[in-house]
Structures are given as structure tokens and as C-alpha cells.
N, C-alpha and C positions, 0 to 999 in steps of 0.2 A: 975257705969260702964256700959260700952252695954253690956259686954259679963257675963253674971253670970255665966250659963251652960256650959254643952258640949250639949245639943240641941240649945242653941240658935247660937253657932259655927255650926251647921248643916243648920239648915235653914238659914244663912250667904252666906255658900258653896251654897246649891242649890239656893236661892239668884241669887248670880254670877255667876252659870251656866245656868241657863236661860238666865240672862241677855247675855252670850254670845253664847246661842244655839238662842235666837233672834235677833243676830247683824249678826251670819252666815245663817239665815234662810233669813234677809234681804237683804244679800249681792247675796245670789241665786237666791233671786227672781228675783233682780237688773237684774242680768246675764243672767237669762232664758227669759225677758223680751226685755233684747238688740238679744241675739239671733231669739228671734219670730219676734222682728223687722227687722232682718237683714234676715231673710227664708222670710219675706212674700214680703221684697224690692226686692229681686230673683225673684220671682214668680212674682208681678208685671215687671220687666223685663222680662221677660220670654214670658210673656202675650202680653206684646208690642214688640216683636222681632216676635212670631208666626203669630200676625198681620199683622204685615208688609211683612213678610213672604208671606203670606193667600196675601194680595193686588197684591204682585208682581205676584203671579202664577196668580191670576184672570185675570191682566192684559195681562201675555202671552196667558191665555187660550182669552182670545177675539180677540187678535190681529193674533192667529193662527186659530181660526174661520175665521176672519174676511179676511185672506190671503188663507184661503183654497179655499173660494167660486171662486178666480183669478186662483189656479191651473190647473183647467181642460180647459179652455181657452189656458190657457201659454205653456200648453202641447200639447196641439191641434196645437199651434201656431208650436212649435217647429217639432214638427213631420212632420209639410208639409215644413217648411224650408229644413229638413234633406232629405225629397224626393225631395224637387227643388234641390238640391246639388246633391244628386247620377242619378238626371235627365240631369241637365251641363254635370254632367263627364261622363255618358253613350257617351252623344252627344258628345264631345271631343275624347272620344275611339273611335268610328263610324267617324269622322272624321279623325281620323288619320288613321283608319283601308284603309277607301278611299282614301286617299292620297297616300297609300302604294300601292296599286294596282293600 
């Protein structure tokens, strides 16, 4: 017979309980393994969205360098426009003011 004992019924039981504290110590690892995979596929997303991120501002920061140097020109431009306007309509008042006398 296997079993003569009540020890060798003991080390049967513990036996069987290893065997199944190493099928849930397996199943954990399994698990903690899909999750390290699935935390570190985030963070490589993550890494690629902040990049692209990081591209897009670099490109507004050049194209708003590269638009500022035209500002003071375009300003300049516009400011003498605005005085040739309020120079017309001076001269429009001044005429009409002579007309009227």
C-alpha cells in the first residue's frame, strides 16, 4: 500500500499543497508579467504622444520666430497706412469746412 502512516498522509497533504501554492504562485507571476507589459506599452505610448507633442511646439516655436522678424515692418506698414487715412479725411474736413464758407 502507499499509505502505511499518518506521516506519510502528511507529506501527501503538504505534497499537494505546494504543488498548488506553485500553480498560484505561477498564475501570479503569469499576471504580474501581462501587467508590466501592459504599464510599460503606456509609457512607451506616452513617450510617443510627448514627442510628438515636443515636434509640434518646436515647430510653432520656429514659425513664430520666423513670423516675428515680418512684425515690426507689418506694423510700421500699418501705422503709416492709418495716418495716410486720418491725412484723407483731415483733407475732406478742410474741404468741406471751405465749401461751407
Amino acid at each position: 500500500m502507499l499509505v502505511n502512516s499518518s506521516l506519510d498522509i502528511l507529506w501527501l497533504c503538504l505534497a499537494f499543497v505546494i504543488l498548488w501554492i506553485g500553480i498560484c504562485l505561477g498564475f501570479c507571476a503569469f499576471y504580474l508579467m501581462l501587467a508590466v507589459r501592459d504599464a510599460r506599452q503606456i509609457v512607451t505610448s506616452a513617450k510617443k504622444k510627448l514627442e510628438l507633442v515636443d515636434q509640434i511646439l518646436t515647430i510653432v516655436r520656429k514659425r513664430a520666430e520666423s513670423t516675428a522678424s515680418y512684425i515690426p515692418p507689418l506694423i510700421e506698414g500699418a501705422s503709416k497706412l492709418v495716418e495716410a487715412f486720418r491725412e484723407k479725411k483731415r483733407a475732406k474736413k478742410e474741404k468741406a469746412k471751405n465749401k461751407k464758407k
